[in-house]
N, C-alpha and C positions, 0 to 999 in steps of 0.2 A: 273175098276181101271186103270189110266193114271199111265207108269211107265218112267222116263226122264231118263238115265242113261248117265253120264260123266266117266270117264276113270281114272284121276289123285288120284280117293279117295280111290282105291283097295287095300285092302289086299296085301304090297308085293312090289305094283308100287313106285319108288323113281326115278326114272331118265325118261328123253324126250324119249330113245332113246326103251322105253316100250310103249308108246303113239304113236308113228309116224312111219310108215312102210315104206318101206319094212325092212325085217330082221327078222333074227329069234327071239331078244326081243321082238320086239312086238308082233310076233306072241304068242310067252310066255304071255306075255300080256292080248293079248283078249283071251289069255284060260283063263284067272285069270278075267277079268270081267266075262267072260260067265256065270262062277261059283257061281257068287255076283248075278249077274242078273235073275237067274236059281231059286235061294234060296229065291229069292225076292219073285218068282210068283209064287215058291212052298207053300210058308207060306201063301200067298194072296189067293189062290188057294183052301190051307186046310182050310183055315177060313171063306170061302164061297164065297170067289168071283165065278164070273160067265164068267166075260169076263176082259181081259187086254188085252191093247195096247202098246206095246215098243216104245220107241223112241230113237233110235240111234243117240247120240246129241254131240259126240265128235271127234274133228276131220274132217274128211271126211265124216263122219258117218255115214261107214260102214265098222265099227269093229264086228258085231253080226253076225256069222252066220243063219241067219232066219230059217232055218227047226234044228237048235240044241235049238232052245229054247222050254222049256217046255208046255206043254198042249195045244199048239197046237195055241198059242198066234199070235196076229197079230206084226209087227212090219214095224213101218217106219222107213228107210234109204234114202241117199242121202246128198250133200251137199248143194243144194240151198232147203231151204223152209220158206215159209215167215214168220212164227212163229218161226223158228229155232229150239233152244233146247225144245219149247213147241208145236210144230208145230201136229195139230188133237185134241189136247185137248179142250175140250166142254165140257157143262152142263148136259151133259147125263152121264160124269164119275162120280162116288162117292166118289172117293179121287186120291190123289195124290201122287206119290211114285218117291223121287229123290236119283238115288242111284249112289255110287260112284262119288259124288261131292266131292268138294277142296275149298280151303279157299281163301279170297279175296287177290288180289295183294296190296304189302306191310307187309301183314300178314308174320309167320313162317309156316305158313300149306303145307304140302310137294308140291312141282309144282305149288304153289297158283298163280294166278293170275286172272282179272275178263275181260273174254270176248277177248280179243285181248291184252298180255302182251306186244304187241311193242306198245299201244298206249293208252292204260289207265291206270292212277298213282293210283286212286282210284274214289270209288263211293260211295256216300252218299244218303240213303233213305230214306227222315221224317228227315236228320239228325243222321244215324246211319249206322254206315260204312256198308256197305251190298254186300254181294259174290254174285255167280252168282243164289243160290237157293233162296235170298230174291229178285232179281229183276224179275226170273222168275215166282217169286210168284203173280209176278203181275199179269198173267194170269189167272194163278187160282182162285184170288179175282176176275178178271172180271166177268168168269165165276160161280160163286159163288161156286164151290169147296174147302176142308179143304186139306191140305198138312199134308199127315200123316206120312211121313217115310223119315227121314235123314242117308244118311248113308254115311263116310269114316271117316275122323280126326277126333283129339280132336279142331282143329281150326273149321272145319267145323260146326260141329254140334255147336260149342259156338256161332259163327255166325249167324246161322238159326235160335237161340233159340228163341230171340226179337220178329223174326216176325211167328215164327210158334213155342208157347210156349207149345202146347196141342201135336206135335208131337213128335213121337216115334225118339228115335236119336239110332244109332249105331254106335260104335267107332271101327275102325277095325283096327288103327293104332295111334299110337302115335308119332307126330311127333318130330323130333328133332333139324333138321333145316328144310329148303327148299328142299334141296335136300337130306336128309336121314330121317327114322324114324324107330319107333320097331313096325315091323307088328304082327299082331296076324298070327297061320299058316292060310293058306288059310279055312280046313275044319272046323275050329272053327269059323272064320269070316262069312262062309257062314250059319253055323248053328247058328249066335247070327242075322244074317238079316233075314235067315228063321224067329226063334223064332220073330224078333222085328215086319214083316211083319205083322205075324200071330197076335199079338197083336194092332195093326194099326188098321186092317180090322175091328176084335170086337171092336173099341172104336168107330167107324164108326156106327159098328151095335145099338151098344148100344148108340146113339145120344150123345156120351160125344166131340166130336170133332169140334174146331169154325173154324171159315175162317180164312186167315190170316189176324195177327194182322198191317195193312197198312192203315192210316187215308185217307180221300179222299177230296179233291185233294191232290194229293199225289205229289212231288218233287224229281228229281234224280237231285244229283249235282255230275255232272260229273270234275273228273281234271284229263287232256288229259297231254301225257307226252311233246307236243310242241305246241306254242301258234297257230302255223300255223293250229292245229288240231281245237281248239276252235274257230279258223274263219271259219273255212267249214263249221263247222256244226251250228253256230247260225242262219243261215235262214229257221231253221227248224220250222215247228209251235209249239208255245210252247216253246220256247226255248228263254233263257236269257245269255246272256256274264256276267258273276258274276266277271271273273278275267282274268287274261294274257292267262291262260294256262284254264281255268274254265269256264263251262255253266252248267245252270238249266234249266232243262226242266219240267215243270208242266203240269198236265193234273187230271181232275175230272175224266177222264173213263180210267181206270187201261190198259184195254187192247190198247188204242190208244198210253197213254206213255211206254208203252211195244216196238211197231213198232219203236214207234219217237226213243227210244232209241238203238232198234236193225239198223235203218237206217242208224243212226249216225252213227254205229260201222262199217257197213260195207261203208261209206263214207272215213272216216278215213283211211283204208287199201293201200287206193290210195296215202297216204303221206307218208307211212313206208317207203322208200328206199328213199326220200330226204333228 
């Protein structure tokens, strides 16, 4: 079992200043993912998984302390990796587990934004506004693994639904604006992702779970917050100028428009402070 874990969807988290270190918020913080993440691969774990893989995918990404994670799990950290938030995952997982995800930018989903909030307005997949768990879904599909586990908002998981309609969602907060929402306490959050895990795993066993629902060739239309950003990135392969501020990138193989797309974003980073 691939587990992705982002930071903004926890139990609790409503402000940056929980996400981004140093300080003691965040530190509070990553005890409050740990918890999420912990629960994830205890429920994976009792319903018979065999082997998990972490993926520290926010941030710096490395919020996990690795020998507190459960069962003795592998986990990757660092912040360069070329697959990024999906960076190890292959055809040898069984499923997919993305936990502590946030809703797309634009959205009301507490911290929502997709990928880089200083330079993407929004993104469209197939035509259907899409966060960061339906673009990273695109891996998954390459790979022909099922994405079985959603867990933070009620933004979130309503996002996800379209393209992973057969996965397990867990709500651990309810958002209210962007920056605030009504969490669940933490040990009830962690015992409803336990529980959701554990039910994920069986739907896996019992062959009830599809791949994600993403037609192929598949299209991201990207709209960048300045037209300067849509000129960089249009000599990308694949890649079409749709508007001032707006490119589409097409691709038949899920995991190529995956890179094209993770390329762009970190191309882009080079214009924030113009």
């Amino acid at each position: 079992m691939y587990l992705s874990s982002d930071m903004e969807g926890t139990a609790g988290i409503v402000d940056w200043s929980q996400c981004r270190g140093p300080g003691a918020a965040y530190e509070a913080g990553c005890a409050l993912l740990l918890g999420e993440v912990n629960a994830a691969i205890d429920g994976a774990t009792e319903a018979g998984a065999t082997e998990v893989l972490v993926n520290d995918s926010h941030g710096a990404m490395a919020n996990l302390p690795p020998g507190a994670l459960h069962h003795g799990v592998s986990c990757v950290s660092g912040r360069h990796k070329p697959l990024y938030m999906m960076e190890r995952m292959g055809p040898a997982f069984d499923a997919v587990f993305f936990v502590s995800y946030h809703g797309s930018m634009g959205s009301n989903g507490v911290l929502s934004h997709t990928y880089n909030p200083r330079a993407v307005s929004e993104v469209r997949l197939n035509g259907a506004v899409a966060g960061e768990s339906a673009i990273n879904g695109l891996v998954a599909l390459g790979h022909r693994v099922p994405v079985t586990l959603v867990t933070g908002d009620q933004v979130t998981i309503e996002e996800a639904r379209p393209f992973f309609p057969d996965a397990v969602g867990v709500v651990v907060k309810q958002a209210v604006t962007r920056a605030s929402a009504d969490s669940l306490h933490p040990e009830k959050a962690c015992e409803l992702i336990r529980a959701g895990a554990s039910e994920a795993v069986a739907r896996i066993t019992a062959g009830s779970m599809e791949l994600p629902k993403i037609a192929l060739p598949a299209t991201l239309e990207i709209a960048w917050l300045t037209a300067d950003m849509a000129e960089l990135v249009e000599p990308l392969p694949g890649t079409r100028r749709a508007g001032t501020r707006t490119v589409e990138i097409t691709d038949e193989d899920p995991l190529r428009l995956y890179r094209t797309f993770t390329t762009a974003i970190a191309l882009t980073r080079s214009l924030v402070e113009l």
